[in-house]
C-alpha positions in Angstrom: 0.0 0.0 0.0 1.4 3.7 -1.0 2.6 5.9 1.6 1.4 9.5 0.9 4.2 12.7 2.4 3.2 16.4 2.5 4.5 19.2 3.2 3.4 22.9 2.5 6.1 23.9 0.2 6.6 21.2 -1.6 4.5 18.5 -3.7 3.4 15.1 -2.3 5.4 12.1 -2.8 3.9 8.9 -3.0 5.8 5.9 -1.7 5.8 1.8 -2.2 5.1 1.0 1.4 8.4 -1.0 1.7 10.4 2.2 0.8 8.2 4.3 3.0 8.7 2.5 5.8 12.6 2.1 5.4 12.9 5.8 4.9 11.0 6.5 8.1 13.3 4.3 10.2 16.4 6.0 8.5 14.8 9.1 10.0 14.7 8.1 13.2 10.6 7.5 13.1 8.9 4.4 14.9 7.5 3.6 11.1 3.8 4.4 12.3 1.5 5.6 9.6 -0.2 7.9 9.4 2.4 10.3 11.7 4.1 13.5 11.4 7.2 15.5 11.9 6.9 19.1 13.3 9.1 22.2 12.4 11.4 21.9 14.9 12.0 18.0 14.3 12.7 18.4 10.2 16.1 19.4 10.7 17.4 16.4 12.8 15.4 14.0 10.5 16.8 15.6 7.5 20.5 14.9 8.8 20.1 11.6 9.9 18.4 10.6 7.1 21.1 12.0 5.0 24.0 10.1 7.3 22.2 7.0 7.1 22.4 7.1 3.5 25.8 7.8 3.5 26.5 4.8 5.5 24.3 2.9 2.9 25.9 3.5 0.5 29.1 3.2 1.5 27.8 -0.7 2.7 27.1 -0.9 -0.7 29.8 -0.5 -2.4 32.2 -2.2 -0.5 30.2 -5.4 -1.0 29.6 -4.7 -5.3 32.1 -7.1 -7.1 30.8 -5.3 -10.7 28.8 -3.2 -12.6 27.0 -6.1 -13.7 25.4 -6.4 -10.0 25.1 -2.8 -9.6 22.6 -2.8 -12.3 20.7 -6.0 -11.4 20.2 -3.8 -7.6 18.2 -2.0 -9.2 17.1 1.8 -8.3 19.3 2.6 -5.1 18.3 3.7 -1.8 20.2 7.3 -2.2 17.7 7.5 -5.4 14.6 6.6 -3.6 15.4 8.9 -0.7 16.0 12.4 -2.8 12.2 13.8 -3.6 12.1 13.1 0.4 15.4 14.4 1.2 14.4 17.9 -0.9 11.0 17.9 0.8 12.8 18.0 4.6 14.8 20.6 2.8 12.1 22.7 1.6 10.7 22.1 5.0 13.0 22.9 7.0 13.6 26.0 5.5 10.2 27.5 5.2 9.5 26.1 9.3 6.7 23.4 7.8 5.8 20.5 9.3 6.0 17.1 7.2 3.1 14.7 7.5 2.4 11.0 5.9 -0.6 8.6 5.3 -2.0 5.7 3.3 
């Protein structure tokens, strides 16, 4: 089932479930749906979001033997994670809250 995020200045995202959910535990979050962030929250979500990616990626790497298997991956987490990472951005910037639900 999606997984709908919002946030005043920016447009909604719509997320596989799966992806959701592994996004919201990067952040920090429990995984509940629906939930929110407040203002003052975004900007610690935001950078441990981004150093969990980071440390994703890094994971990653070490353990691709070839570009073969880097394709067959598919799309990566880094890639899945930017129209969220921008919206925390945007959010934390204008002092919105972010908010998500089936």
């Amino acid at each position: 089932m999606p997984i709908t995020f919002k946030s005043k200045h920016s447009p909604n995202i719509l997320m596989l479930e799966t992806a959701a959910l592994q996004m919201l535990k990067m952040m920090g979050r429990n995984g509940s749906v629906p939930s929110a962030l407040s203002a003052d929250d975004v900007p610690a979500a935001l950078e441990r979001l981004r150093e969990q990616i980071e440390l994703h990626a890094g994971q990653s790497n070490r353990s691709d033997e070839d570009d073969e298997r880097e394709h067959d991956r598919g799309v990566s987490v880094a890639h899945r994670a930017l129209p969220l990472i921008n919206m925390l951005v945007a959010a934390a910037e204008h002092g919105d809250h972010v908010i998500w639900d089936r």
